[in-house]
C-alpha positions as CSV (number, residue, x, y, z in Angstrom):
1,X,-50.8,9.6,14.9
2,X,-53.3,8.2,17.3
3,X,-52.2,5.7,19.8
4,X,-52.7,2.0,20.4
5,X,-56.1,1.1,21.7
6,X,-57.5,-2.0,23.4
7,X,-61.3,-3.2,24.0
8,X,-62.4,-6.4,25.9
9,X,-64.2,-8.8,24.0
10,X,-66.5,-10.8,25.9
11,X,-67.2,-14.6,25.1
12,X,-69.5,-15.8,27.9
13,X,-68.6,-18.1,30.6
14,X,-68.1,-21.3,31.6
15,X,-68.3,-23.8,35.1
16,X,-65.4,-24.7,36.2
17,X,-66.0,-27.7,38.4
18,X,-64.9,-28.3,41.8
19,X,-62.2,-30.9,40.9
20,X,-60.3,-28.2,39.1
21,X,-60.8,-25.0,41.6
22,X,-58.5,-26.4,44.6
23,X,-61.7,-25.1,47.1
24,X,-63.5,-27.7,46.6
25,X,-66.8,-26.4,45.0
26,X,-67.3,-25.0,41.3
27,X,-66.7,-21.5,40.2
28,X,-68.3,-19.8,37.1
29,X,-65.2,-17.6,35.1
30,X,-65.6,-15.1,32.5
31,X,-64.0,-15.6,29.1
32,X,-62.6,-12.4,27.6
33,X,-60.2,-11.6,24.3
34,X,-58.7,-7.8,23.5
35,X,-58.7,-6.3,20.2
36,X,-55.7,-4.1,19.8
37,X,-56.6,-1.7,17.4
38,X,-52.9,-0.4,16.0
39,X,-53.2,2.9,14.2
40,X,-51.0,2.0,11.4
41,X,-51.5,-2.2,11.5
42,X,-54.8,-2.5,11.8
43,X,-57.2,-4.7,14.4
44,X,-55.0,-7.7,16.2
45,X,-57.4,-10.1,17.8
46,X,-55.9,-11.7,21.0
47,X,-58.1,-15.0,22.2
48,X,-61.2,-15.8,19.5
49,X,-63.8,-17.4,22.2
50,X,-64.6,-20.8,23.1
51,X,-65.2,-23.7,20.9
52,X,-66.2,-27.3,21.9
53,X,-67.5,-30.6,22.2
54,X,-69.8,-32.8,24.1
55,X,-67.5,-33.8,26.4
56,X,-66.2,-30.0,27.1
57,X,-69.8,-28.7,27.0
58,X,-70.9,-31.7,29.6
59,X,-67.8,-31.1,31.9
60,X,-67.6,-27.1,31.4
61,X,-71.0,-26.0,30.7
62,X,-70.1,-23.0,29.0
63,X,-72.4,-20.1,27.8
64,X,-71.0,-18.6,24.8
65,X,-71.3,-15.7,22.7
66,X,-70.7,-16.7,19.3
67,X,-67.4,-14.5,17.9
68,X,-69.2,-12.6,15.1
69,X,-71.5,-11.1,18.3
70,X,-69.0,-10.4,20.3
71,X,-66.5,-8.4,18.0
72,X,-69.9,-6.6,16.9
73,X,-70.9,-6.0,21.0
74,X,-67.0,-4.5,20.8
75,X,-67.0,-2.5,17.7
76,X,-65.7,-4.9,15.1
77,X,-66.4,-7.5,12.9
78,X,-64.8,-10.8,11.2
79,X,-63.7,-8.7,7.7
80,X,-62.0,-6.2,10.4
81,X,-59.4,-8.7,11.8
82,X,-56.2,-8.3,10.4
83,X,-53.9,-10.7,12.8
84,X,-55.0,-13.2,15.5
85,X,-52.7,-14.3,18.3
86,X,-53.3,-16.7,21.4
87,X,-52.2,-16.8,25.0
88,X,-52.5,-20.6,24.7
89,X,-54.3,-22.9,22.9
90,X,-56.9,-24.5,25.2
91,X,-60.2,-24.6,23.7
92,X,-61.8,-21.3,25.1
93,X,-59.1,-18.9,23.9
94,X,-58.6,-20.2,20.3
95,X,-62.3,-21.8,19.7
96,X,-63.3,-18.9,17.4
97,X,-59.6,-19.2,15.3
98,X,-61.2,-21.5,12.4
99,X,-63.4,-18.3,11.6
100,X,-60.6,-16.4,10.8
101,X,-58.9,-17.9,7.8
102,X,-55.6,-16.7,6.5
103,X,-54.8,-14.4,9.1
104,X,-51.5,-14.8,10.8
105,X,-52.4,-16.4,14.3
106,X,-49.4,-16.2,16.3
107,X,-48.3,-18.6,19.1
108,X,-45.5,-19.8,20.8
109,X,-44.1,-22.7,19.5
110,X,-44.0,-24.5,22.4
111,X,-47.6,-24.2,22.7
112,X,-48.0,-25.6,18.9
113,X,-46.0,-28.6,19.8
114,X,-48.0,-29.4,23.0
115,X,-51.3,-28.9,20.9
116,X,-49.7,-31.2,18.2
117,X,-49.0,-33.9,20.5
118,X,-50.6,-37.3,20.3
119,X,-52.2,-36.7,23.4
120,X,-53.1,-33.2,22.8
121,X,-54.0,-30.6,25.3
122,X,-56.8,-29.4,23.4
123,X,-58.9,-29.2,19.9
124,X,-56.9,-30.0,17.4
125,X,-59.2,-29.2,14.7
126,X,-58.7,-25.6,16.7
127,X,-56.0,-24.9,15.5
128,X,-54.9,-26.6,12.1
129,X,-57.7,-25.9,10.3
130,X,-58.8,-25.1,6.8
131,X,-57.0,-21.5,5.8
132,X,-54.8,-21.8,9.1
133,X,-52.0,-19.6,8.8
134,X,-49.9,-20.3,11.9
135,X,-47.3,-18.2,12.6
136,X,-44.6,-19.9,15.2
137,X,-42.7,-17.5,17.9
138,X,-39.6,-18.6,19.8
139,X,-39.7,-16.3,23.0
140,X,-40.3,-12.8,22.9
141,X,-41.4,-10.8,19.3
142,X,-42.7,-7.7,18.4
143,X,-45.4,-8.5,15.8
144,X,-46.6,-4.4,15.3
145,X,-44.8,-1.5,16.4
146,X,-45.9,-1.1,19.9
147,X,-47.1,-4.4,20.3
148,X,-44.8,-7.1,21.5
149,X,-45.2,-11.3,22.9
150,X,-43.8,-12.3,25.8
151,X,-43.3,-15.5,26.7
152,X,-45.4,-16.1,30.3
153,X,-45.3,-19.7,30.7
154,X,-47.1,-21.8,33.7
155,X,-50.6,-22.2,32.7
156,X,-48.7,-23.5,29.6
157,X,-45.1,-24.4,28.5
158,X,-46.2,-21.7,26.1
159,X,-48.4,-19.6,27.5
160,X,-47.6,-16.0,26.4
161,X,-48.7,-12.6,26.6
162,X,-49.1,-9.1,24.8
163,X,-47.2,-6.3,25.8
164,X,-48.7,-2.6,24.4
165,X,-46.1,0.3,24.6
166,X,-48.4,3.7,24.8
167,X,-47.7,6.8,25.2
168,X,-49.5,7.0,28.2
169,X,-47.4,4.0,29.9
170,X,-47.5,0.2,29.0
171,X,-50.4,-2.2,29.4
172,X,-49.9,-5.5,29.2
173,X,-52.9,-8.3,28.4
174,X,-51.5,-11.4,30.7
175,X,-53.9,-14.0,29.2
176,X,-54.4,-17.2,31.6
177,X,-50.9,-16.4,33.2
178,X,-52.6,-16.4,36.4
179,X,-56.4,-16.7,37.0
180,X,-57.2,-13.2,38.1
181,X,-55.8,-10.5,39.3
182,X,-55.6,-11.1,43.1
183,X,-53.4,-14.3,42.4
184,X,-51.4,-12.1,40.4
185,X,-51.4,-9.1,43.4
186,X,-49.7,-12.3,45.3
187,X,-46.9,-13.4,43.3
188,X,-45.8,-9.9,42.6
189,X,-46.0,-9.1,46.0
190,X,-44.2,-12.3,46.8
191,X,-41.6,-11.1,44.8
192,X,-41.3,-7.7,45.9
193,X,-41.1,-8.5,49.9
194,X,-39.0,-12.4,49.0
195,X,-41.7,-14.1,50.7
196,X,-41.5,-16.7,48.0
197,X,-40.3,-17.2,44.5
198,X,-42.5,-15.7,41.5
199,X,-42.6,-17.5,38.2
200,X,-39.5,-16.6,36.6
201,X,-40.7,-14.5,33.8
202,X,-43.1,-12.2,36.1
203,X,-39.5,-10.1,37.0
204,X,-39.1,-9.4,33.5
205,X,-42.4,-8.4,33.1
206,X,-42.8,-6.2,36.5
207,X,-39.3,-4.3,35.0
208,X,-41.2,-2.7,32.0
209,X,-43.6,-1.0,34.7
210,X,-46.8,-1.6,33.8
211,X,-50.0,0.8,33.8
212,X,-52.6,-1.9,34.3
213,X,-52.6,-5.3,33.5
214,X,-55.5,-7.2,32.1
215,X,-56.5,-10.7,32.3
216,X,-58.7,-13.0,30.0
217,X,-60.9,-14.7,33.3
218,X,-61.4,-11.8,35.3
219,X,-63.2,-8.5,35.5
220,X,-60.3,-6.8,37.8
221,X,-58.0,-5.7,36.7
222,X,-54.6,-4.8,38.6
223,X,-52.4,-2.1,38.8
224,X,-49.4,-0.9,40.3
């Protein structure tokens, strides 16, 4: 059987202004999903793109590349999508998720009760929408052989992330857990040497010795 595959999907970018960067000017981020393409299972879709509004568009000033183009710039198109799940649900991970109806699209369900709320983190049209078929996790799940959720909360109560068992070692797509890689070089480096305190998931996730790990704002990505 062949193995588990992954391909970066790329949704454009956005500005993210200086009041939100802690350097005190703005910085232009990628925005990236995965399609994990499971021999037996099918295409999983992790992140669908960025949706919107005026006031995201006025504050964010994204560029986007609409999810039909993007899947076909990767390989894929809508009919191919079998599952969806999301890191979290802020508007540019889950904006494309109302073009995918009746697939399972599985989050945590802390992260559907904080996009719930009254005062809801982000869209909520995102995510309850016409044909959604949401599909709650408590904590960690495999959802295809191979191809496991771990909860990586921070960015989000419940932020998560994909864990891919290959049979050349494990990758793991880490979402928004951190912003890129180098913050991510820190905290695992933190932890290794006791400088400081790692979030308390990232020992779990360092234990199943990861190949590479991938992020969905950044180009880099890190390795052991």
């Amino acid at each position: 059987m062949n193995d588990i595959t992954v391909r970066r999907v790329a949704y454009g970018h956005f500005i993210r202004p200086a009041e939100e960067t802690g350097t005190g000017t703005p910085r232009a981020e990628p925005t990236f999903g995965y399609l994990i393409d499971h021999p037996r299972d099918g295409l999983l879709l992790l992140d669908t793109g960025m949706g919107g509004n005026p006031e995201i568009d006025a504050w964010y000033k994204p560029t986007r590349i609409p999810l039909p183009a993007a899947l076909k710039s990767a390989g894929a198109n809508l009919t191919d999508i079998r599952m969806v799940a999301n890191c979290h649900l802020h508007f540019d991970h889950c904006g494309g998720n109302p073009q995918l109806p009746g697939r399972p699209v599985f989050a945590q369900r802390a992260e559907l009760a904080l996009a719930r709320a009254p005062e809801s983190h982000t869209l909520p049209e995102l995510v309850d929408h016409p044909g959604a078929t949401i599909e709650p996790v408590d904590g960690e799940a495999e959802i295809m052989p191979g191809v496991r959720l771990l909860p990586t909360p921070g960015h989000t109560e419940g932020h998560q992330s994909v864990v891919i068992t290959r049979r050349d070692g494990t990758l793991i797509v880490a979402g928004q857990s951190h912003d890129n890689a180098s913050q991510f070089t820190t905290d695992a480096l933190n932890h290794q040497t006791g400088v400081a305190a790692p979030p308390a998931w990232l020992p779990r996730l360092l234990a199943l010795d990861p190949r590479q790990i991938l992020f969905a704002h950044d180009n880099a990505v890190w390795t052991p």
